[in-house]
LOSE-993698 format. One line per field, with one value per residue: residue number from 1; residue in one letter; chain; x negated, y, z of N, C-alpha, C in turn. Coordinates in steps of 0.001 Angstrom, whole numbers, always signed. Example, Ala and Ser with C-alpha at 12.3 -4.5 7.8 and 13.67 -1.06 7.14 Angstrom:
<atoms>
pos = c(1; 2)
code = c(a; s)
unit = c(A; A)
n.u = c(-13190; -12850)
n.v = c(-5690; -2250)
n.w = c(+7800; +7080)
ca.u = c(-12300; -13670)
ca.v = c(-4500; -1060)
ca.w = c(+7800; +7140)
c.u = c(-13200; -12900)
c.v = c(-3300; +30)
c.w = c(+7800; +7870)
</atoms>
This chain:
<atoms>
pos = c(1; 2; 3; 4; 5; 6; 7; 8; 9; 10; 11; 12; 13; 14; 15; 16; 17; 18; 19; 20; 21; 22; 23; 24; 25; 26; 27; 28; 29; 30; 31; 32; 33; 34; 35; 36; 37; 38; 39; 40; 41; 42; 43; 44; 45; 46; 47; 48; 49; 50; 51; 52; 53; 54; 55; 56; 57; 58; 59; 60; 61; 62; 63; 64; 65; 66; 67; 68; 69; 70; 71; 72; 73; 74; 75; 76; 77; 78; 79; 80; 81; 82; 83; 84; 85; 86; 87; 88; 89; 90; 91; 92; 93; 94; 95; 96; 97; 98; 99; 100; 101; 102; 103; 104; 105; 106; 107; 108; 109; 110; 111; 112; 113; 114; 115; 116; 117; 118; 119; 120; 121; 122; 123; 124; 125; 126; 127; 128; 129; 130; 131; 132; 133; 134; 135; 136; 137; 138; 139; 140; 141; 142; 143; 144; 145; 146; 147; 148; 149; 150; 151; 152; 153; 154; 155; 156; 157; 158; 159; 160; 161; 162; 163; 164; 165)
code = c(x; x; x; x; x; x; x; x; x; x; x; x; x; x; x; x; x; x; x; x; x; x; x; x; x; x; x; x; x; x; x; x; x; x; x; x; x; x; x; x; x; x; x; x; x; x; x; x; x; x; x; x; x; x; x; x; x; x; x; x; x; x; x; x; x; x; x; x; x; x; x; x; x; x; x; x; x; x; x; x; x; x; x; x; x; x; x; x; x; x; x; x; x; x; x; x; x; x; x; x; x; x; x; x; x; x; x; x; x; x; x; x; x; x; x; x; x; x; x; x; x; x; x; x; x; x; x; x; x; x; x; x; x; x; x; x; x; x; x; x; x; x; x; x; x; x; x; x; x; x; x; x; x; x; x; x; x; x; x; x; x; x; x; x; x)
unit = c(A; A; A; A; A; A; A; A; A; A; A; A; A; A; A; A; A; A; A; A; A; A; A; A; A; A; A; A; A; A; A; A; A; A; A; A; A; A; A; A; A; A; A; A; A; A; A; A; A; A; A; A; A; A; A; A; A; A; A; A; A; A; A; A; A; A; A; A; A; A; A; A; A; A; A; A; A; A; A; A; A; A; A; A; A; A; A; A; A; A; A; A; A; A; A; A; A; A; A; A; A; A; A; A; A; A; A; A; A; A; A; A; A; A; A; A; A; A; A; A; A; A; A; A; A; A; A; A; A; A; A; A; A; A; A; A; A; A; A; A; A; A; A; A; A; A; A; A; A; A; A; A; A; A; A; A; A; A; A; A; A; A; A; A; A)
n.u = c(-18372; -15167; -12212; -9779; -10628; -12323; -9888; -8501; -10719; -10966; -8508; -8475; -10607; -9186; -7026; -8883; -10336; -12786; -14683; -16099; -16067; -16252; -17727; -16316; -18048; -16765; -13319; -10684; -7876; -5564; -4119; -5060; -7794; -8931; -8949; -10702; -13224; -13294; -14231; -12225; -9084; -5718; -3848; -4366; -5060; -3713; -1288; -116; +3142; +5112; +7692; +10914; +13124; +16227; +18155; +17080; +15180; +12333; +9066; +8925; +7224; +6301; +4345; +2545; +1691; -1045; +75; +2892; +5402; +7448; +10962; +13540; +16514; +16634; +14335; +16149; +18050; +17321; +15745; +18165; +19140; +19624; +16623; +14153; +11723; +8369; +7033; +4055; +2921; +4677; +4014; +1404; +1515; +3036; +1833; -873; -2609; -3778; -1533; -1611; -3353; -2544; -3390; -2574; -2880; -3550; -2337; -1127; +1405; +4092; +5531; +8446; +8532; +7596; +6329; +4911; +5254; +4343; +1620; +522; +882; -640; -3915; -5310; -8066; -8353; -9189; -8898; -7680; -8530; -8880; -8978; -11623; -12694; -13100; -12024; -12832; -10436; -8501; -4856; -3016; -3589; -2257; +164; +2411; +4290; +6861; +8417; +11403; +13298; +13759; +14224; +12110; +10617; +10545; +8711; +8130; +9168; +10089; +9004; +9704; +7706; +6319; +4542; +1057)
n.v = c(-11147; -11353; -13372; -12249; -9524; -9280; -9511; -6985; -4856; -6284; -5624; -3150; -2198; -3548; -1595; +275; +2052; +2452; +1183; +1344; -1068; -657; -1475; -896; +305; +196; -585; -281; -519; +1275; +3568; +6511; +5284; +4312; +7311; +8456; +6857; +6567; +9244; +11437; +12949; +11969; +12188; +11315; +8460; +5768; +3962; +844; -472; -3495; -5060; -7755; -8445; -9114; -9990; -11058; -13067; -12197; -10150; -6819; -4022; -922; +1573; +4494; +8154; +7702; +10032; +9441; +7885; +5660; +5513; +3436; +2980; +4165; +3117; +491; +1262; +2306; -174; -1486; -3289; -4929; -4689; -6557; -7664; -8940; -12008; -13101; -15938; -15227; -13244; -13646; -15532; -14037; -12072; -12528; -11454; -11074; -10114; -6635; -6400; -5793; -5127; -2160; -3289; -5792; -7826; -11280; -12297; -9796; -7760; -6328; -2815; +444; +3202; +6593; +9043; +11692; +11196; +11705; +14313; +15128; +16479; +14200; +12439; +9654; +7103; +4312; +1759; -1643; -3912; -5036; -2616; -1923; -414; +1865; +4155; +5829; +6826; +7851; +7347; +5020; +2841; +2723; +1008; +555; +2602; +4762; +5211; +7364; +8144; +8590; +7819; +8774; +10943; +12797; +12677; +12184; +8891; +6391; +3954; +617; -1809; -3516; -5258)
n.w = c(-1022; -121; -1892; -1774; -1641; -4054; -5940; -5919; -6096; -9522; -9935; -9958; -12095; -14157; -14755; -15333; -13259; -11726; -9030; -5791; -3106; +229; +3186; +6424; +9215; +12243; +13616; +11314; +11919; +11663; +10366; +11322; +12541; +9900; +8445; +9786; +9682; +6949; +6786; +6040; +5492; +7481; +5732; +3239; +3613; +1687; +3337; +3571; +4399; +5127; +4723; +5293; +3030; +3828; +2074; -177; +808; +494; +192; +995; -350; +693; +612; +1177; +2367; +5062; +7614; +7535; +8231; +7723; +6934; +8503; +7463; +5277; +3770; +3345; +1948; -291; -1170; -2070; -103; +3318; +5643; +7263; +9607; +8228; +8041; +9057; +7919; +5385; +4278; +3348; +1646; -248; -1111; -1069; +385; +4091; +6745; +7792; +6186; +3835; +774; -1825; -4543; -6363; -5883; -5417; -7545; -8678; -5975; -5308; -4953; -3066; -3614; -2636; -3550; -3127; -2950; -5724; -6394; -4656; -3160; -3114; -1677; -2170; -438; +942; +2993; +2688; +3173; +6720; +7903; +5348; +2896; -461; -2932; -5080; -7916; -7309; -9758; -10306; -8825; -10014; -11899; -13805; -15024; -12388; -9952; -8195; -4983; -1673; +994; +3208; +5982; +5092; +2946; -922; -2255; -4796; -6645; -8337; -9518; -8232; -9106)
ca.u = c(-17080; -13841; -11442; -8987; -11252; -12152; -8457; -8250; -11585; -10524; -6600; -8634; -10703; -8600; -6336; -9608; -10861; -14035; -14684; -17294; -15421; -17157; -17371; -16732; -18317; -15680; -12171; -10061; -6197; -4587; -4065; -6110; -9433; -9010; -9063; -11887; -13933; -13991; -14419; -10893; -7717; -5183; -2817; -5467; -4996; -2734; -691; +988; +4013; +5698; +9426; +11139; +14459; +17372; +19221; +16565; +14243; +11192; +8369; +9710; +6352; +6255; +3008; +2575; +534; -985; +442; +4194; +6683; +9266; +12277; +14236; +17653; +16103; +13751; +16822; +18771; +16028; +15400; +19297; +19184; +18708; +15370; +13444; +10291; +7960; +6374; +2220; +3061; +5553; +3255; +138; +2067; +3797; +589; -2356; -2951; -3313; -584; -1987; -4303; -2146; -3978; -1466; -3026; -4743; -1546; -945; +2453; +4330; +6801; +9641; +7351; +8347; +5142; +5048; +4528; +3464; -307; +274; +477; -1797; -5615; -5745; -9396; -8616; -9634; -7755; -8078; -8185; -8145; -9991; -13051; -13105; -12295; -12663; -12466; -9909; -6449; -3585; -2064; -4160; -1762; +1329; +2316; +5667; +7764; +9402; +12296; +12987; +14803; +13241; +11436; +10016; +11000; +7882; +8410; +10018; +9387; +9512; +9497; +7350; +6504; +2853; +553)
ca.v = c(-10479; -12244; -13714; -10980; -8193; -9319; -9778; -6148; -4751; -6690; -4857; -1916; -2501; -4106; -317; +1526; +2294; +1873; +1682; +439; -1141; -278; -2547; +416; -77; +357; +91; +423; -1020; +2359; +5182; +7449; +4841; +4523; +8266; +8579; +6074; +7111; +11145; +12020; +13501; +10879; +11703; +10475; +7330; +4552; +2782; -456; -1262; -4570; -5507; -8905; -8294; -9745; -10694; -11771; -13642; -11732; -9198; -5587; -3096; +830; +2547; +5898; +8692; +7520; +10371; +9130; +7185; +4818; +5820; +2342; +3250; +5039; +2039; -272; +2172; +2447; -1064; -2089; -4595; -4936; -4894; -7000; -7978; -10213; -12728; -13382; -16868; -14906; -12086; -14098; -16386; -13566; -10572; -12999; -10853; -11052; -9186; -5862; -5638; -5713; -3870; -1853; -3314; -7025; -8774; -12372; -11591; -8883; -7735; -5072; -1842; +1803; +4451; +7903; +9782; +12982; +10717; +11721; +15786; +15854; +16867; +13272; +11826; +8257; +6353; +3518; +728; -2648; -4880; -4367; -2740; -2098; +1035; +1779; +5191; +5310; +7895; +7703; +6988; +3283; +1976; +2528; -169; +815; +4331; +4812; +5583; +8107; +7700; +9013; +6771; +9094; +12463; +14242; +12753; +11164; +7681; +5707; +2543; +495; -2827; -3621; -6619)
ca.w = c(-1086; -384; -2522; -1512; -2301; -5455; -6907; -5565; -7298; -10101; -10600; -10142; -12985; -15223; -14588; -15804; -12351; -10846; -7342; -4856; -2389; +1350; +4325; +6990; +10706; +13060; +13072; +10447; +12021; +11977; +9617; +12120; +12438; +8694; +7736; +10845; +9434; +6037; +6588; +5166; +6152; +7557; +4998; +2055; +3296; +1677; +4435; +3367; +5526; +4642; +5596; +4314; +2811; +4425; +1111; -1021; +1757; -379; +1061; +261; -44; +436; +273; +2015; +2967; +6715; +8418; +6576; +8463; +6696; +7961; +8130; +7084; +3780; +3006; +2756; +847; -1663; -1868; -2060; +785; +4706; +6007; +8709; +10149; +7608; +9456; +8590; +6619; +3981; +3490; +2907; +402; -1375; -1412; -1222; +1573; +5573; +7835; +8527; +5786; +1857; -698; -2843; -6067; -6050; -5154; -6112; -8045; -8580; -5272; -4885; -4164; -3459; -3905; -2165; -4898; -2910; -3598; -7289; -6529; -3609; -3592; -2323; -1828; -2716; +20; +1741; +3450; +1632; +4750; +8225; +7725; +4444; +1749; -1822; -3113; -6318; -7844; -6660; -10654; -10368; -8156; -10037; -12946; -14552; -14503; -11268; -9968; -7151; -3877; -296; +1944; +4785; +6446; +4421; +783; -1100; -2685; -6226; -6858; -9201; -9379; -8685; -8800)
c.u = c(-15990; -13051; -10529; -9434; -11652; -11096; -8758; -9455; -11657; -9363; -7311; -9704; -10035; -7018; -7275; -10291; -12004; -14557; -15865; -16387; -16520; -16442; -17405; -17340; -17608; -14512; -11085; -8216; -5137; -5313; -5521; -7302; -9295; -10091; -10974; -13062; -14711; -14005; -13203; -9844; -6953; -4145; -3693; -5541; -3526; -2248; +482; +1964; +5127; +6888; +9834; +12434; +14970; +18059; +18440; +15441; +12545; +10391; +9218; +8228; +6267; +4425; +2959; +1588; +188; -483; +2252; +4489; +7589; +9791; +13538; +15089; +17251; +15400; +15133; +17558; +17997; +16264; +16660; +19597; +19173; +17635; +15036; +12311; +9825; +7056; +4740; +2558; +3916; +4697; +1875; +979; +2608; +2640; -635; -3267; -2763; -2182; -1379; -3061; -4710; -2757; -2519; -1768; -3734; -3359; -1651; +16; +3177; +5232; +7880; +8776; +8107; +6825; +6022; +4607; +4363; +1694; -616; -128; -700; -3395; -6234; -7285; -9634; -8961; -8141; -8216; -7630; -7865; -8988; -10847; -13563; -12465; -12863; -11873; -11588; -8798; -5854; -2530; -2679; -3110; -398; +1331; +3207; +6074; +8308; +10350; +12106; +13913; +13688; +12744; +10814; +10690; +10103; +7838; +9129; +9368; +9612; +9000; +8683; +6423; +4920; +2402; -889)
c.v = c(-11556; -12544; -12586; -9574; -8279; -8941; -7968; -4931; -5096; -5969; -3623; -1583; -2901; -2346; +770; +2362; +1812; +2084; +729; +186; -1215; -801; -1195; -445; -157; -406; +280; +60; -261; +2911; +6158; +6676; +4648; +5514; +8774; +8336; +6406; +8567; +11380; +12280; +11748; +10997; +11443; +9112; +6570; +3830; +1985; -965; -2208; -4942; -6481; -8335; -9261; -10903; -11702; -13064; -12820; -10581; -7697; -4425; -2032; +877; +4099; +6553; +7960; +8733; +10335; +7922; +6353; +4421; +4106; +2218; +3190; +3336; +1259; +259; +2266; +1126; -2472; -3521; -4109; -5799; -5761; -7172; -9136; -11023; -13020; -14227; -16203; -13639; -12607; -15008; -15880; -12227; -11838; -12060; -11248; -9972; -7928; -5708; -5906; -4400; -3116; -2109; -5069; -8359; -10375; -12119; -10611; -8900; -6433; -4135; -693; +2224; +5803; +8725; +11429; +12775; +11775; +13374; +16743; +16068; +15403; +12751; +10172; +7457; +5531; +2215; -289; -3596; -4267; -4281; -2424; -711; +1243; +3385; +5150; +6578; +7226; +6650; +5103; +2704; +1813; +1354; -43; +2163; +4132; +4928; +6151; +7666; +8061; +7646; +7035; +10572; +13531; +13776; +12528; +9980; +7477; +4726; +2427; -1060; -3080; -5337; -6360)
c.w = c(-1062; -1199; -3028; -2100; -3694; -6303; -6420; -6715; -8736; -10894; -10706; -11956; -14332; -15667; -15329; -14877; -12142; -9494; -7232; -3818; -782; +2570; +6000; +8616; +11754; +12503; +12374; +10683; +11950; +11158; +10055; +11937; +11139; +8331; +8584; +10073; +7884; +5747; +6301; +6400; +6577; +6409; +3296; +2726; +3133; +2457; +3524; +4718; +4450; +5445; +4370; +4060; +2845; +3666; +513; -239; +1342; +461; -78; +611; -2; +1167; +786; +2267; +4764; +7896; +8339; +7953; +7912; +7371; +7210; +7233; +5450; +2945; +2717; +2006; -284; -2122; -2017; -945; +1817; +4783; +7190; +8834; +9119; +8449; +8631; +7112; +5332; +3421; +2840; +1726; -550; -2233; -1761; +267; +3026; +6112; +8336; +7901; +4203; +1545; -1159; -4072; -5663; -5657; -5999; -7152; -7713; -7728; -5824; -4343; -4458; -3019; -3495; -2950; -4909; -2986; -4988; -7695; -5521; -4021; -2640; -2890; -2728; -2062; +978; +2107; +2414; +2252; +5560; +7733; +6407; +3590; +788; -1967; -4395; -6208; -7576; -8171; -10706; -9665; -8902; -11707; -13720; -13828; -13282; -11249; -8593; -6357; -2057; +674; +3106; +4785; +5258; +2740; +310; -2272; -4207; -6244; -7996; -8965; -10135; -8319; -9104)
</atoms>
């Protein structure tokens, strides 16, 4: 098991979770081969999209169902800043993670995170990708770390922040 997956198995644990984390066969770079891959709906899976903020130079994380959107505008309104593109080197130095395949729990230190917290009322399964190839079944309340706060982040929910590691 990787480094990466450990710290990740690890936060989940140390939350009171227990998971098996599963190396899937195919696949997994998209929402859709995700949900494919591990039997489930696409909106049971966790999508991490990462944007650097403008002001602070820092990664800015939202969390989402995979059939969810984050509507630009909204994310920087939420997360008081303008948004841009993070580049590989600032996301691997600030998650512990590769580009295209942050956990929402396992991070190195804690970032700026907004949570879709239609996870928390859905009949969600729990599965999500952890990086390529890989999924652990787990709730939705494991990922969050402090109270939220609300503020929208896609057309179909709306978001809350909470500041995970």
């Amino acid at each position: 098991m990787s480094k990466s997956l450990k710290r990740v198995e690890t936060a989940l644990a140390d939350a009171g979770q227990t998971v098996r984390i599963v190396e899937m066969p195919g696949s997994t770079r998209t929402a859709e081969e995700a949900a494919a891959a591990a039997g489930c709906a696409i909106d049971q899976i966790a999508k991490s999209i990462i944007f650097r903020g403008e002001d602070t130079g820092h990664v800015v994380l939202f969390i989402t169902a995979g059939g969810n959107r984050v509507d630009p505008a909204r994310a920087s309104a939420l997360a008081g800043q303008p948004l841009g593109r993070a580049d590989a080197d600032l996301v691997r130095a600030e998650t512990g993670f590769a580009i295209g395949g942050v956990a929402p729990v396992g991070l190195i230190a804690p970032v700026q995170a907004f949570f879709d917290p239609g996870f928390l009322s859905s009949t969600w399964s729990g599965r999500r990708p952890e990086r390529r190839g890989t999924s652990s079944p787990s709730t939705p309340a494991s990922f969050l770390r402090s109270p939220p706060r609300r503020g929208r982040i896609s057309s179909r929910a709306s978001g809350a922040t909470a500041m995970l590691k």
